[in-house]
N, C-alpha and C positions, 0 to 999 in steps of 0.2 A: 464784976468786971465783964464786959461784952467779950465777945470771941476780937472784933475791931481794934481796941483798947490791951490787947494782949498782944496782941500781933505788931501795935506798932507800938507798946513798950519792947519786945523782943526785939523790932525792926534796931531801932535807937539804939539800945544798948550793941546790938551787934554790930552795925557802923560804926558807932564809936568805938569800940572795943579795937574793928579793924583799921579805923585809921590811927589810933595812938599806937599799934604795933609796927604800920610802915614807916610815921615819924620816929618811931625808938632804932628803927631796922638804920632808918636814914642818918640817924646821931652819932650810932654807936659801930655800923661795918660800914666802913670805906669800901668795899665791896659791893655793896647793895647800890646799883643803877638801876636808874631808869629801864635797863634793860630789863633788871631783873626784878623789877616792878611789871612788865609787861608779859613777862612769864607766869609770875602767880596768877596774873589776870585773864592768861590762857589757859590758864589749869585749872579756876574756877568756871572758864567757859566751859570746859568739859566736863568737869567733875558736875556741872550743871543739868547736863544731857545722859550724865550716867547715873541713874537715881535706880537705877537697878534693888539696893539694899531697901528700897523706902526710908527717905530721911524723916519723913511727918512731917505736919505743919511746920512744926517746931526750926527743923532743920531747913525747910525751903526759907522760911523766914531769914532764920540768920544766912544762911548764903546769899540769898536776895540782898542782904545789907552789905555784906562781904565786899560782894559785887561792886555794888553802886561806889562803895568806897572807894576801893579802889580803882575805880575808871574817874572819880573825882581826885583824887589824888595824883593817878597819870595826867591828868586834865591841868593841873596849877603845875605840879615840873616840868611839864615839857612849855606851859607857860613862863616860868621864871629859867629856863634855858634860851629861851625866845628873848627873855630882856637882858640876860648874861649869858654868851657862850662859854663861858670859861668854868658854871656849875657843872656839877655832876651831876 
């Protein structure tokens, strides 16, 4: 397995990983908005610039997926709020 081939097995699994935990967040806490989907996504901006411990490849990997997830995620609810105001 190339270094390439690891990275974007890592990549995959970690998106997914993180978008079936905002769809579970979104099923199961009525509390969980959009706001506070926007929060995590601030805190992984940060927690991005604060690499202070050394995450490793490993770890920039999955936050990189983390990331993208959820900015693709903010991206479709503030979409389907756009075609329903009355969602959360």
């Amino acid at each position: 397995m190339s270094i390439k081939d690891w990275q974007d097995q890592k990549y995959n699994e970690a998106f997914t990983d993180a978008l079936h935990q905002i769809q579970h967040l979104r099923e199961i806490d009525p509390n969980f908005t959009i706001d506070s989907l926007k929060q995590l996504l601030e805190t992984a901006y940060v927690h991005e610039g604060n690499n202070w411990t050394g995450r490793g490849a490993v770890g920039d990997v999955e936050h990189e997926a983390r990331i993208a997830a959820y900015q693709q995620i903010l991206a479709e609810w503030a979409a389907e709020q756009e075609n329903s105001p009355h969602t959360s």
